[in-house]
VOZA-967986 format. One record per residue (C-alpha): residue in one letter; x, y, z. Coordinates in steps of 0.1 Angstrom, whole numbers, plus 2048, in hexadecimal, padded with zeros to 3 digits. Layout:
// residues N
AXYZ ...
END
This chain:
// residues 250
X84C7F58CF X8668088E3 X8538208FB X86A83B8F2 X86783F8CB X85B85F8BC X8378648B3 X835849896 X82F85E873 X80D852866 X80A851844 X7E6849836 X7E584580D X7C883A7F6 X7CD8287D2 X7B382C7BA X7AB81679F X79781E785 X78F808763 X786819747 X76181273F X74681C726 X73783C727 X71582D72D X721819747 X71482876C X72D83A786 X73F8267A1 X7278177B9 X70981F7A2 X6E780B79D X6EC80C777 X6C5814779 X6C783A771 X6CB846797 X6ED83D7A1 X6F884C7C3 X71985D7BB X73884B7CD X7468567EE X76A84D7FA X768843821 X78D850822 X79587481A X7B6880811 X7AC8A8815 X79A8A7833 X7BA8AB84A X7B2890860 X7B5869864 X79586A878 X78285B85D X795838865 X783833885 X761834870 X76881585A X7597F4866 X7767E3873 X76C7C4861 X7787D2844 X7967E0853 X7BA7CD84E X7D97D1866 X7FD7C6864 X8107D2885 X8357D188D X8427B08A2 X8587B18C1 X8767A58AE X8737B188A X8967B4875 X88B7D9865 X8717E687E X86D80A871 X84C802868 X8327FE884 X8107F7878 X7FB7F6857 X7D77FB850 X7C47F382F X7A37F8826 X7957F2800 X7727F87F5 X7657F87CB X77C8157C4 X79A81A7DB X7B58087EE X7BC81E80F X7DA819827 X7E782A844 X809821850 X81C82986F X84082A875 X863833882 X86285987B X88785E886 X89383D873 X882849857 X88B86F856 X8AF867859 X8B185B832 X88F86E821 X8A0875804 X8AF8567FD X89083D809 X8718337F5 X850823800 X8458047F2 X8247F77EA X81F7D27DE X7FE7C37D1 X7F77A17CC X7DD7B17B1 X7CC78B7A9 X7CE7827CB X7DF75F7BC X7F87587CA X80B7407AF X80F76279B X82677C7A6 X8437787BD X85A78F7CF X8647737EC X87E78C7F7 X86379880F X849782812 X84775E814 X82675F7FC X83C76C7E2 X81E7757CF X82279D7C8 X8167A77A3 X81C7CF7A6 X8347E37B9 X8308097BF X8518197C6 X8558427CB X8658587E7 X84E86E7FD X867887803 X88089B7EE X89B8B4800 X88E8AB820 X8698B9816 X84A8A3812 X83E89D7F0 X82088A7DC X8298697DD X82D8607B5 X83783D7B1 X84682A791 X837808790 X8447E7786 X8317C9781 X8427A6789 X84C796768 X853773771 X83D757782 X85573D783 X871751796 X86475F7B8 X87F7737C8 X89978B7B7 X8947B07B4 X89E7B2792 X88179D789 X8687BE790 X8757C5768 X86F7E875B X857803767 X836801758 X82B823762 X83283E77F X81484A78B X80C86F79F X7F686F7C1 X7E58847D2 X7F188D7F3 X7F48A0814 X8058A8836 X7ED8A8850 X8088B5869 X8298AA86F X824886874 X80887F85B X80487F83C X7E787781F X7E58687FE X7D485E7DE X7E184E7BE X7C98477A1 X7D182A788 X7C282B768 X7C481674A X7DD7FD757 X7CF7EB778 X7AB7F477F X7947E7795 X78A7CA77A X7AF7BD77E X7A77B97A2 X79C7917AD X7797997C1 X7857847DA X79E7A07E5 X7C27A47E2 X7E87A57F7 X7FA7C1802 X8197CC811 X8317EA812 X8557F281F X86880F826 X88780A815 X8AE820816 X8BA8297F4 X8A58167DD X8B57FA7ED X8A27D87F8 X8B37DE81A X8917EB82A X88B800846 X86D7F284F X8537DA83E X8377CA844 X8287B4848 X8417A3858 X84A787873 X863787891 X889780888 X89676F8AC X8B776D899 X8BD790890 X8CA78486A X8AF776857 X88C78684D X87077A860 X85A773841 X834777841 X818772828 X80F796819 X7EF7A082D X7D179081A X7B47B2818 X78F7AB80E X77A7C47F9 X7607D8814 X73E7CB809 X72A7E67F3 X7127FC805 X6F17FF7F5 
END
């Protein structure tokens, strides 16, 4: 990482997922006995910090960072932490590579939802090929920061596993939650409900990745994860980074 790049804009962001369930069923992280604790989210998106990262277990902490020789390097480093209710990430990268197209570049988000990966595809990016939803929105608009509100696409075709056009149609857009902390930070959280909850999920875990891309374009900025490119032509494909549920507390 070049000594004399800005201070890296950290974005942390949490999904939600949520299944509908029966009315008689217990909260989230309840007994089911009658005295369920109510459910608290180790990452907070009002709370105007990040601190609350350096509290989690690191065991159940996943990180992607930038290689010396990446082909799009605008993003630095990832962090993902999932628990029974929510997917959190925090993401650092290239503030001035970034800044210079906001209102023409979109995060990504790609789940390998199943965690199988002979489903899904998307080898574009990563050598897996095994991404089953992509969350695409823009988290600014006239130079300004705003929620980050993603359409998302599922992959509609397991025998093909490259090719953007094989994303298909929307499925939904979704609104988040979010929040500057300052300048180079910024919070998130985006609740899914009725079309992949938490039951969708395999228990085993799931993949993730995410890219920084120019003009809805698949010409990214940044992704990750992502391996060196000694050649400076072709993409230095990686296996999307393989996260584990955090075990529940009781």
């Amino acid at each position: 990482m070049k000594a004399n790049w800005k201070i890296a804009l950290m974005c942390v962001a949490t999904l939600s997922f949520v299944a509908c369930k029966d009315k008689n069923q217990p909260d989230q992280g309840g007994s089911g006995s009658g005295d369920e604790v109510e459910y608290q989210a180790k990452i907070s998106v009002n709370d105007l910090s990040i601190a609350d990262w350096d509290s989690l277990d690191v065991r159940n902490v996943y990180v992607s960072k930038i290689t010396p020789n990446p082909l799009w390097g605008g993003v630095h480093m990832v962090k993902v932490y999932a628990d029974s209710v929510y997917i959190n990430w925090m993401m650092v990268f290239d503030p001035v590579k970034y800044a210079k197209h906001r209102d023409v570049d979109v995060m990504h988000i790609f789940l390998n939802v199943d965690n199988d990966k002979t489903t899904g595809g998307y080898f574009d990016l990563f050598k897996d090929a095994c991404a089953d939803l992509m969350f695409e929105g823009p988290l600014y608009s006239e130079g300004a920061p705003i929620n980050y509100a993603p359409s998302i696409y599922e992959w509609k075709n397991d025998t093909i596993k490259e090719g953007w056009k094989n994303w298909g149609e929307a499925v939904a857009t979704m609104t988040a939650e979010s929040q500057f902390v300052n300048d180079s930070t910024l919070e998130a959280r985006m609740m899914i409900e009725n079309i992949y909850g938490k039951d969708k999920f395999s228990k085993e875990g799931f993949g993730f990745g995410i890219t920084l891309t120019q003009n809805f374009q698949p010409d990214a900025v940044g992704f990750l994860p992502q391996g060196d490119t000694p050649d400076g032509e072709h993409i230095g494909r990686l296996d999307m980074l393989s996260v584990k549920f955090a075990p529940v507390e009781k």
